[in-house]
C-alpha positions in Angstrom: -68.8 -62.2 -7.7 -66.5 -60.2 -5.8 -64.2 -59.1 -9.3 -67.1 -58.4 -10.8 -68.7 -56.0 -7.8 -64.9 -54.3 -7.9 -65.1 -54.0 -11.8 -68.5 -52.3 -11.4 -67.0 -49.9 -8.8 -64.0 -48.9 -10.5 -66.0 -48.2 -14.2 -68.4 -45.6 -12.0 -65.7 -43.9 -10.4 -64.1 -43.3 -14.0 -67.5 -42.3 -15.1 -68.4 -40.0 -12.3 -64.4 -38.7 -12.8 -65.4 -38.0 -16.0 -68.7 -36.3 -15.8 -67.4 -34.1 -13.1 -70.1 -36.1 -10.5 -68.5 -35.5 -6.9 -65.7 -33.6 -8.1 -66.4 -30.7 -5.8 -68.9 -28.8 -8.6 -72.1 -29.8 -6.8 -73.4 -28.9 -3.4 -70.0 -27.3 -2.8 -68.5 -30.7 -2.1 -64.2 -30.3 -1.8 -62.8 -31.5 -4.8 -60.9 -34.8 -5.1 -57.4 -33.9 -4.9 -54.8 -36.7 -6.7 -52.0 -37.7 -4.3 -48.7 -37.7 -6.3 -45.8 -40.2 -5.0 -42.1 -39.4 -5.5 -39.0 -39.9 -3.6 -37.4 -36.6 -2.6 -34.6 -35.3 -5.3 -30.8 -35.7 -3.8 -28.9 -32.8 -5.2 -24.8 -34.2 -5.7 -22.6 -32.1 -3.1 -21.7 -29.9 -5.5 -25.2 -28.9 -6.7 -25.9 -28.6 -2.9 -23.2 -25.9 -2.8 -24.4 -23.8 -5.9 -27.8 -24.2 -4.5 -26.2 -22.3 -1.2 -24.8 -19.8 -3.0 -28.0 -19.1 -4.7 -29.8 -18.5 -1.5 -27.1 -16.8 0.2 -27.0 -14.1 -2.8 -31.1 -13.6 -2.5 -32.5 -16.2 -5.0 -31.3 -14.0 -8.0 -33.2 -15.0 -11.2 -30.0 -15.6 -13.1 -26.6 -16.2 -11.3 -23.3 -17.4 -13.3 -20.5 -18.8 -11.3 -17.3 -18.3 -13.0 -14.7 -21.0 -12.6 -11.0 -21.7 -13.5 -12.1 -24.1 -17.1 -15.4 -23.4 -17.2 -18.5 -21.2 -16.2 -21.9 -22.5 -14.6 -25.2 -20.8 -15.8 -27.8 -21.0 -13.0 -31.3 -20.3 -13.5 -33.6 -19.6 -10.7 -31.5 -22.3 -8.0 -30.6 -24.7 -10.9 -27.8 -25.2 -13.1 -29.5 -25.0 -16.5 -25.6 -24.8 -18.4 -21.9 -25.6 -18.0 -20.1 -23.7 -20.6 -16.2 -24.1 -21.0 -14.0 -21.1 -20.7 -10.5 -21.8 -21.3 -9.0 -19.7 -19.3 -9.4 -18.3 -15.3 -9.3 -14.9 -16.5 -11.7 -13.4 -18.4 -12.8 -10.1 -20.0 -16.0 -8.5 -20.1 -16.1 -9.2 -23.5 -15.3 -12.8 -23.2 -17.9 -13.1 -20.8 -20.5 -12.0 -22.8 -19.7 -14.6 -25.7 -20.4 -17.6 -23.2 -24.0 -16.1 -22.3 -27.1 -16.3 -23.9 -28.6 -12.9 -24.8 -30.1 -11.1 -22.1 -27.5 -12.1 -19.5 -24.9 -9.7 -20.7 -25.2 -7.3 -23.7 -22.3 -5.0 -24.4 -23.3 -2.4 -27.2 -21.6 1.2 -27.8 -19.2 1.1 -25.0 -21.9 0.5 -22.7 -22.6 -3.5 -21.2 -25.5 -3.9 -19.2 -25.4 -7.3 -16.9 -28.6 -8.6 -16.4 -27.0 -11.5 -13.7 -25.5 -12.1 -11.2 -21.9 -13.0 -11.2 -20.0 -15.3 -8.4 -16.1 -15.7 -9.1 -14.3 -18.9 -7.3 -10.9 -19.0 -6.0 -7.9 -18.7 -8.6 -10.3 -16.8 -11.3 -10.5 -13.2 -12.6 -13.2 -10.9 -14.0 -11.5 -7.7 -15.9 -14.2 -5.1 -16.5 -12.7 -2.3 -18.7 -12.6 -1.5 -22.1 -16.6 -0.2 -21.7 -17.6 3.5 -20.7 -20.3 2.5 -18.5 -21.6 -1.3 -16.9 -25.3 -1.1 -15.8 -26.5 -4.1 -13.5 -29.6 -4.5 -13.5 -32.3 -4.6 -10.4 -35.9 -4.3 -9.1 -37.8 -4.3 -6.3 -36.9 -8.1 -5.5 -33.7 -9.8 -4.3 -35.0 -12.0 -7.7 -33.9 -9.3 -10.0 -30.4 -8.3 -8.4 -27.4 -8.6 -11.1 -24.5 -8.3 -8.3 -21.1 -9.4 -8.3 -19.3 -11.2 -6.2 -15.4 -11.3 -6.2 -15.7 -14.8 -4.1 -12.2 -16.2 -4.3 -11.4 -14.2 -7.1 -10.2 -11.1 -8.5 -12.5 -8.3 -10.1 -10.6 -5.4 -11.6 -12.8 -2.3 -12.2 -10.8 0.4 -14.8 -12.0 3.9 -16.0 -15.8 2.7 -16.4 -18.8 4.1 -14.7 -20.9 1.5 -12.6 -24.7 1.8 -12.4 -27.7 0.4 -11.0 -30.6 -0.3 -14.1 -34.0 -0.7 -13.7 -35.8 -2.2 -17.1 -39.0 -1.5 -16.2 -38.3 2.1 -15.9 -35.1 2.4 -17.9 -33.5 4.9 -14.7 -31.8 3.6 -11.8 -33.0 1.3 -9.6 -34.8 3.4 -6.3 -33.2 2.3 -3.0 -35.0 -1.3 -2.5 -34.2 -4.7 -1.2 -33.5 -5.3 -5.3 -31.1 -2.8 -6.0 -27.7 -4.4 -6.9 -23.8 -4.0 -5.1 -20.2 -4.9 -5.5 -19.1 -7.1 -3.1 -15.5 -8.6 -2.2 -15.5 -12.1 -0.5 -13.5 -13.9 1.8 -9.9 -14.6 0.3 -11.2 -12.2 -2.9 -9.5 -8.9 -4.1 -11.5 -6.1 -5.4 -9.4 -3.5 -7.5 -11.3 0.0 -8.5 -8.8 2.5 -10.8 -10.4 6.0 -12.1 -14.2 4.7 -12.0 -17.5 6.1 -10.2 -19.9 4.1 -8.7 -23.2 4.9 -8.4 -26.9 4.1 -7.1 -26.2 0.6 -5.6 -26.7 -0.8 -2.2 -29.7 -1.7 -0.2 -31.2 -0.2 2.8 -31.7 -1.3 6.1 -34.9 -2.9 7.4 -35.8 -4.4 10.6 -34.0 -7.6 9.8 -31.4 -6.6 7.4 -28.7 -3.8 7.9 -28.9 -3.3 4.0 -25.9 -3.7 2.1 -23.3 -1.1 0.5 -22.7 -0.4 -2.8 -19.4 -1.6 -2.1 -18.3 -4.0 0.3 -15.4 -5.2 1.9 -15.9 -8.9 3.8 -14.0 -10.4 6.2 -10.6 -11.9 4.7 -11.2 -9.6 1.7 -8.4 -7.1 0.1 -8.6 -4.8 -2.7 -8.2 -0.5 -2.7 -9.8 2.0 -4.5 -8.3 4.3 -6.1 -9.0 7.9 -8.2 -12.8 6.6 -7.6 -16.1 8.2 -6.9 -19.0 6.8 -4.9 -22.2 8.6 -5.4 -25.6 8.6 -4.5 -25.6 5.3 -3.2 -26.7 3.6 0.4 -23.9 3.3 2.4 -20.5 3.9 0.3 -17.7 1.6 0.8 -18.2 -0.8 4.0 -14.9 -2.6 5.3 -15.9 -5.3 7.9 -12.5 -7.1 9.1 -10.8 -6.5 5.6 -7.2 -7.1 5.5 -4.8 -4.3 3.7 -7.3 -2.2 1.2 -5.7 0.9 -0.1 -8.2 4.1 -0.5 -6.4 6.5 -2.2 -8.1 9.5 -4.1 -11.5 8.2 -2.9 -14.5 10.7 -3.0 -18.2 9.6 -1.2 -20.9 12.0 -1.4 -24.6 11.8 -1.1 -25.3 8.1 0.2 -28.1 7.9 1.9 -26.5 6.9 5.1 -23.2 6.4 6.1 -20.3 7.4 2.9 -17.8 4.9 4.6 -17.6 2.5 7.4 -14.9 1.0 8.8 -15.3 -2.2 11.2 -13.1 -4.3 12.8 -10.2 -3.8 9.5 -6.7 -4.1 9.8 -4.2 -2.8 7.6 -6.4 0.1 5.6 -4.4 3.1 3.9 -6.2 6.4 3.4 -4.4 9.1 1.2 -6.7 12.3 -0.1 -10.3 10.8 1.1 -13.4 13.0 1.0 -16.8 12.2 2.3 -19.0 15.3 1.4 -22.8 15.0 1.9 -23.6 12.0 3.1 -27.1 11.3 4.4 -25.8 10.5 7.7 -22.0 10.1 8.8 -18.9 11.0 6.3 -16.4 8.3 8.1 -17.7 6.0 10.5 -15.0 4.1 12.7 -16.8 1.4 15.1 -16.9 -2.2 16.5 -17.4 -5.2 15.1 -20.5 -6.0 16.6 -22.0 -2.2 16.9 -25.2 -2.0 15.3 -25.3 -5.8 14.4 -27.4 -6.7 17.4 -30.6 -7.9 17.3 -33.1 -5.1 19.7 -33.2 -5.9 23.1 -29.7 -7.8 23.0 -27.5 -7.4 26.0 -24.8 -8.7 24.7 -21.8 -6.7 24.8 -20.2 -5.2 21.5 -16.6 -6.7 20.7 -13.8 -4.5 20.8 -12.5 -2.7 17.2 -9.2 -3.0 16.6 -5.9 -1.4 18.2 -3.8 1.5 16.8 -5.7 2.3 13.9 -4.1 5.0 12.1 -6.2 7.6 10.0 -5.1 10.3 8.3 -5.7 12.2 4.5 -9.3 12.8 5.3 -11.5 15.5 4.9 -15.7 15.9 5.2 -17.7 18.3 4.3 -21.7 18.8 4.6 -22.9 15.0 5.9 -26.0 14.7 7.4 -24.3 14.0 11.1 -20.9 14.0 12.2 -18.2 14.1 9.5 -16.5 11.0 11.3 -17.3 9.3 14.3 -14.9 7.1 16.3 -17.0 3.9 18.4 -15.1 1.9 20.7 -11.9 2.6 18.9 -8.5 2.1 21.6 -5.0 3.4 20.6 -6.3 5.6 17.6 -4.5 7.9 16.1 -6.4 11.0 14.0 -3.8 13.0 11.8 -4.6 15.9 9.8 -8.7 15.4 9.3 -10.1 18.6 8.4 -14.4 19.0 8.5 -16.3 21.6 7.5 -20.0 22.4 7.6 -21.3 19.1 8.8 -24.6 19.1 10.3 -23.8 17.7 14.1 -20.5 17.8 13.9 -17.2 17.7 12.9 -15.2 14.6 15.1 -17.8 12.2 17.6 -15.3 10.0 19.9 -17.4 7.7 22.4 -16.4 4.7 24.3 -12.4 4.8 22.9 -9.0 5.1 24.7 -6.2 6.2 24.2 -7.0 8.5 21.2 -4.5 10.6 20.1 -6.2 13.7 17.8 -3.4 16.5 16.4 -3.4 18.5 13.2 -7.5 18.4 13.2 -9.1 21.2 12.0 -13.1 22.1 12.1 -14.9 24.9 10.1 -18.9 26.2 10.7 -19.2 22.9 12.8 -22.2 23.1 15.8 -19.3 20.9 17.1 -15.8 20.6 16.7 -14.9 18.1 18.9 -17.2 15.9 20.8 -16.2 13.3 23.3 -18.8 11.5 25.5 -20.0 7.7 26.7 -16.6 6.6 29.0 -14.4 7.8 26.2 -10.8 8.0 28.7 -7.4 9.4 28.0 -7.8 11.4 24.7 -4.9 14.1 23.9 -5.5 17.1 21.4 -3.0 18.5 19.4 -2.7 21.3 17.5 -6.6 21.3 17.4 -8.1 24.2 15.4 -11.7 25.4 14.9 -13.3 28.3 13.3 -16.7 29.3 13.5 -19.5 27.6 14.4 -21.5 26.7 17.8 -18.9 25.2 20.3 -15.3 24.1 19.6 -14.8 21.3 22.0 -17.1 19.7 23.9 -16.1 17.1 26.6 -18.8 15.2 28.1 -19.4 14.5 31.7 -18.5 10.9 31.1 -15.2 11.9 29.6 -12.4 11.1 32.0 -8.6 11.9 31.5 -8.9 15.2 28.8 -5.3 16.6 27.5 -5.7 20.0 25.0 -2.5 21.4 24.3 -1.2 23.9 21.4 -5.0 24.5 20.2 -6.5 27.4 19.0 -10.5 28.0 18.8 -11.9 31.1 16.9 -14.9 32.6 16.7 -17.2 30.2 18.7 -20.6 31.3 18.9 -21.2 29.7 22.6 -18.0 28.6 23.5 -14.3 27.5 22.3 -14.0 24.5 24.7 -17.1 23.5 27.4 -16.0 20.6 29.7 -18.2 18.6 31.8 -15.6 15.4 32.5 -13.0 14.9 35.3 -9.4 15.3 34.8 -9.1 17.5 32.0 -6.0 19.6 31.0 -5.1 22.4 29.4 -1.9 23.8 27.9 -1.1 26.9 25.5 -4.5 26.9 24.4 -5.9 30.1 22.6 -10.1 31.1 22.0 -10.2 34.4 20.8 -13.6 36.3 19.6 -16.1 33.7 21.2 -18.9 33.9 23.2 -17.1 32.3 26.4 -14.3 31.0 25.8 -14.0 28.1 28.2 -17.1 26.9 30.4 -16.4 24.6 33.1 -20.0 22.7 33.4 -22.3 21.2 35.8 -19.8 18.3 37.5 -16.9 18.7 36.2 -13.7 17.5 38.6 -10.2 18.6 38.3 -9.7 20.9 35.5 -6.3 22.7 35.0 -6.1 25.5 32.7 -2.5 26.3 32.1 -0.7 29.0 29.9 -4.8 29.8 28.8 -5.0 33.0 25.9 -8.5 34.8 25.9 -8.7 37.4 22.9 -11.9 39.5 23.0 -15.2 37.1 23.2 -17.6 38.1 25.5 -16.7 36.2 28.6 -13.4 34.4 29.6 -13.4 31.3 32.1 -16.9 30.3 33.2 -16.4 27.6 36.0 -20.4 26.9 36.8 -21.8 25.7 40.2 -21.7 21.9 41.3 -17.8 21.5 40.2 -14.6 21.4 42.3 -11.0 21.6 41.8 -10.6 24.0 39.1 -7.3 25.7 38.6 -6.3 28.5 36.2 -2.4 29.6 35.7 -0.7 31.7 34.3 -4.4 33.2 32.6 -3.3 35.6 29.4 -7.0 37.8 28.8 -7.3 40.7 27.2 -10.0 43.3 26.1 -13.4 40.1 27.5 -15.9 42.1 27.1 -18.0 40.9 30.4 -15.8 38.7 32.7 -12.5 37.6 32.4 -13.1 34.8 35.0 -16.5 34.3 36.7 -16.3 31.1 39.1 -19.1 29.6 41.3 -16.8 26.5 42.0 -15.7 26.2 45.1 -12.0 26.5 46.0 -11.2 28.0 42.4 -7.3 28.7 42.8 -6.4 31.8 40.6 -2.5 31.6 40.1 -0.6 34.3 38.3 -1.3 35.7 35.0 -3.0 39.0 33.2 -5.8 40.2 33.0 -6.2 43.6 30.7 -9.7 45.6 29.7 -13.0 44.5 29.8 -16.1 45.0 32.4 -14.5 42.9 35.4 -11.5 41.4 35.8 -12.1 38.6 38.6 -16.3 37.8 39.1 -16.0 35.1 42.5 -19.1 33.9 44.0 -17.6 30.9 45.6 -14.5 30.4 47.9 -11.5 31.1 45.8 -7.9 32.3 46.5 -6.0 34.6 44.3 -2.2 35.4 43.6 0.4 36.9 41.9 -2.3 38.2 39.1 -2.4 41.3 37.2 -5.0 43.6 36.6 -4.8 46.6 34.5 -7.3 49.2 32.4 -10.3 47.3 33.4 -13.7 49.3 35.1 -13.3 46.5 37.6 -10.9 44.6 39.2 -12.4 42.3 41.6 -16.2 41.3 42.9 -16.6 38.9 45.0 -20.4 37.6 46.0 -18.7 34.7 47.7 -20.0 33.6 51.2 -17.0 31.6 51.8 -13.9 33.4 52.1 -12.3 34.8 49.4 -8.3 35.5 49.9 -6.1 37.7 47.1 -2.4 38.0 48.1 0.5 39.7 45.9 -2.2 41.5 43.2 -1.9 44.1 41.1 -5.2 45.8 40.1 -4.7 49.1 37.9 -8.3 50.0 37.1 -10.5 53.7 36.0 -13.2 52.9 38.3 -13.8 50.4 40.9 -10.0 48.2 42.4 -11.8 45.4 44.7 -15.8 45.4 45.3 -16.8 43.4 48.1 -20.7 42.6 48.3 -22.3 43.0 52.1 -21.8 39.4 53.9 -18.8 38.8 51.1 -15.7 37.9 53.3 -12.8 38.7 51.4 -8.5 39.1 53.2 -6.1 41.6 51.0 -2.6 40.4 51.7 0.8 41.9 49.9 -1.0 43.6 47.2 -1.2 47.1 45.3 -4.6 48.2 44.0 -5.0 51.6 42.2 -8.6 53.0 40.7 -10.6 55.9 41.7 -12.1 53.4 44.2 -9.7 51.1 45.4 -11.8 49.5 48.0 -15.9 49.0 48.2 -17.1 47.0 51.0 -15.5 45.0 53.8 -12.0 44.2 53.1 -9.9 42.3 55.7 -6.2 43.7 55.0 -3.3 41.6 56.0 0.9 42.9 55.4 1.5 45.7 53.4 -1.1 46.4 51.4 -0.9 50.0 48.9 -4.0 51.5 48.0 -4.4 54.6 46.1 -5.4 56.5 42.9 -4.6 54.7 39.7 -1.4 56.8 38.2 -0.9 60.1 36.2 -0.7 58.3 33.5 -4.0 56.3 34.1 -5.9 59.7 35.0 -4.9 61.5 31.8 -6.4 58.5 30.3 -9.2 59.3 31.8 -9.2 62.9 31.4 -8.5 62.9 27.5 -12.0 61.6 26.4 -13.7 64.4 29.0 -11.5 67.0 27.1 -12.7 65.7 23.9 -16.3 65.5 25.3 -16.6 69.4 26.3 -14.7 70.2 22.4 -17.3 68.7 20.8 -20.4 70.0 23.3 -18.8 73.5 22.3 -18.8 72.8 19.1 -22.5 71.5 18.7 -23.4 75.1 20.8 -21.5 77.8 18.5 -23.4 75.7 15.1 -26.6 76.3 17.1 -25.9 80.0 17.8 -25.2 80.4 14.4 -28.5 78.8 13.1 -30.3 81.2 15.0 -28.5 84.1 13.8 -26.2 84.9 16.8 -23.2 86.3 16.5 -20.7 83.9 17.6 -17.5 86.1 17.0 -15.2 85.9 19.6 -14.9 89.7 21.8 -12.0 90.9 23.5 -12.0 91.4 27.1 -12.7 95.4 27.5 -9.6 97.5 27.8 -9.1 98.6 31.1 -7.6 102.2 31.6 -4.3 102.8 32.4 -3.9 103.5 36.1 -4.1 107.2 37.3 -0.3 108.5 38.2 0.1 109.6 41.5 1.0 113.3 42.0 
């Protein structure tokens, strides 16, 4: 009874099945959903491995992994192929005989790779013998061709690389899909007389993008007689080991054209980094950048001693290089032009050691800033532009020696840090030539040149210990020193031309300086003592102007003008004060001579206009005297 009740039961559930009674189609009732049983797939270690690689390179639709005897075609995570090779170094050409069509296609000198490609340690890929290599992309990671150098070696020889999109037949758009060249751990990567363009991805808010060509950790290779163009971020060496860049040009990525982090061993000979979205070079730690937001982790330290020379930038977006948490770099021979923020950014280094640089049209020469300690400048030389040097308040430990700074529109060098130096330094036709900022401590100015420019030294309020010797200014149009800092110590030098010599409005002292052919020597507004002792002041107008409540003690000194002395002037020793010299008077008197020549001139062409007779008389002839009879 019971089998037969079952039997009933089971042949009205097929029926029901079958005519679609209780299926979900009536009375909006679910539908019966079959449960299907399997035990879950174990993938052999080394199909585990290829299926890592897969994901690790972004789920490309087609990947082939190149090995030493054979190659393995993998489609979408699988291995749908294992084709054998022969050899562990291959040619494009030989490549493209393995695949099935659509993978690779080389026709008229031009191969376009529609896969990505992973070598494995021991094998080659030799890409030459084509014009141009187009790896195709999309939007997706699922439609990147890439390649990979792995353990291998990929060899790149007078042939332009592209990105390709087949949808559009252009370039692949800047997108997570757009493919790159990347060198692996123990791989080499070797580019001779090539351009690479329109690869790399950008950065999102959980991916920093990737280059269009990248160096990895462990990874070797150079670049040589190459171009880099329009990509995201140029070259990227992340603890590389050894790459030679050598006749290397990056211009208009959309970011950075080359960053170096944490590499060791990197040659640079003739590198240019022109127009670049943001940064030309860009020197920083390993970890800068990397860190998730809100991380207070601290950044690891970049290497030591890095050496960087043969570089020049011109037009990027920022900065034409930027040195991050650098220590014991050495900058030799960069020359920038025209950048957009700047030409060199040095923050949070030491002991950086910058001679031979050179900046043209930059808003910025030379910026240091964020604890960057013990930097030295050498032979520095700017032209143009905003400000030549600027060091930061944060900057500690400042050395400027044998530098010269023309034409600065604001100012040659403006210093806000503590224990800054300098030493045969020349600014000639800027705006100030050095301005001593808001908190600045201990600034020596030795051996200092001022050539024209409107004002000389500016030493602003709210800074102590400044010290300028042996000051060389001639023919500052305003002030050839103007200090509000207390305790400014003025100690020899020459001062010629300009408006004023010496502007004091804090407590300074003065000596041994000289001061010749300007209107004025000395003003002081100072309502601390002011003290001048051995002095020469040769001036046409006004020697030593002492504002009411301005105490100011002469001691040892000679001043000569048509004024020597306005004010109250405490004088202390042998003081001589006088008119400035013969000499210094017919100076004077020459331009009134030439004044009345010309006033008489301008009245005799009047007379004339108005019909006068402007012939010269002779005095009348007196008559001879009468003789005495």
């Amino acid at each position: 009874m019971t089998r037969v009740y079952m039997s009933i039961l089971l042949v009205t559930f097929v029926v029901a099945a079958f005519l679609g009674i209780g299926t979900g189609t009536a009375a909006g009732a679910p539908p019966l959903v079959p449960i299907a049983w399997s035990a879950p797939v174990q993938l052999a270690p080394e199909d585990q491995r290829i299926r890592k690689q897969w994901e690790d390179r972004g789920r490309p639709n087609k990947m082939v992994i190149v090995r030493d005897t054979r190659i393995d075609v993998v489609t979408d995570g699988q291995v749908s192929q294992r084709v054998p090779s022969g050899s562990a170094a291959l040619s494009l050409a030989a490549l493209d005989r393995m695949l099935a069509p659509g993978w690779l296609t080389i026709t008229d000198g031009t191969a376009e790779l529609g896969a990505t490609i992973v070598l494995t340690r021991g094998t080659a890929l030799d890409v030459s013998g084509v014009r141009t290599l187009r790896l195709t992309g999309g939007d997706s990671t699922t439609q990147t061709a890439s390649i990979y150098t792995g353990g291998g070696r990929l060899s790149l020889s007078g042939v332009t690389v592209t990105s390709f999109d087949p949808a559009t037949g252009k370039p692949v758009p800047l997108a997570p899909g757009r493919p790159s060249i990347v060198a692996a751990a123990g791989g080499r990567l070797e580019v001779t007389d090539s351009t690479i363009s329109d690869l790399g991805t950008p950065a999102n808010e959980v991916d920093n993008g990737r280059p269009a060509v990248a160096f990895n950790p462990a990874s070797s290779g150079s670049l040589v007689r190459t171009t880099l163009q329009r990509n995201s971020t140029g070259v990227e060496l992340s603890r590389s080991d050894g790459v030679r860049l050598e006749g290397l040009t990056v211009t208009e990525s959309t970011g950075d054209g080359i960053v170096f982090r944490g590499d060791s061993g990197t040659t640079m000979t003739e590198v240019h980094a022109e127009r670049n979205g943001r940064n030309g070079l860009l020197f920083t730690m390993l970890s800068a950048d990397r860190r998730p937001a809100g991380s207070t982790s601290r950044p690891v330290a970049s290497v030591t001693g890095r050496r960087i020379t043969g570089v020049s930038t011109k037009g990027n977006g920022e900065y034409g290089m930027v040195l991050v948490g650098q220590q014991g770099a050495h900058v030799i021979g960069v020359a920038t032009t025209a950048d957009k923020a700047g030409g060199l950014r040095v923050s949070r280094s030491t002991d950086t050691l910058i001679a031979g640089f050179t900046a043209t049209d930059q808003p910025v020469g030379l910026f240091t800033h964020i604890n960057t300690t013990n930097t030295v400048l050498e032979g520095v030389r700017t032209t143009g532009g905003r400000r030549g040097v600027v060091a930061e308040k944060s900057t500690q430990g400042l050395t400027i020696t044998g530098s010269r700074f023309h034409g600065a529109r604001v100012a040659g060098i403006s210093v806000g840090g503590q224990d800054v130096q300098l030493t045969d330094v020349r600014v000639s036709d800027s705006g100030t030539g050095v301005r001593i900022e808001r908190g600045a401590r201990k600034i020596t100015l030795t051996g200092l040149t001022l050539i024209g420019g409107h004002h000389g030294v500016v030493a602003t309020p709210n800074t102590t210990g400044v010290v300028v010797q042996d000051l060389v200014a001639e023919h500052v149009a305003a002030d050839a020193v103007r200090t509000f800092s207390p305790d400014t110590r003025i100690i020899g030098g020459r001062i010629t031309g300009g408006a004023t010599a010496i502007d004091v409005a804090a407590a300074a002292t003065i000596s041994g300086t000289t001061i010749s052919q300007s209107r004025e020597g000395i003003r002081t507004r100072s309502t601390q003592p002011v003290h001048a002792h051995n002095i020469d002041v040769t001036t046409s107008s006004l020697g030593i102007n002492a504002a009411p409540g301005s105490p100011f003690t002469l001691t040892a000194s000679r001043v000569h003008a048509l004024e020597a002395v306005r004010g109250q002037v405490g004088q202390h020793g042998i003081n001589e004060l006088s008119l400035p010299p013969l000499n210094l008077l017919g100076a004077i008197g020459v331009p009134l001579i030439l004044l009345a020549f010309v006033l008489e001139q301008v009245h005799v062409r009047r007379l004339r206009r108005a019909g006068a007779d402007t012939r010269r008389r002779p005095p009348p002839a007196y008559p001879p005297p009468t003789p005495k009879r």
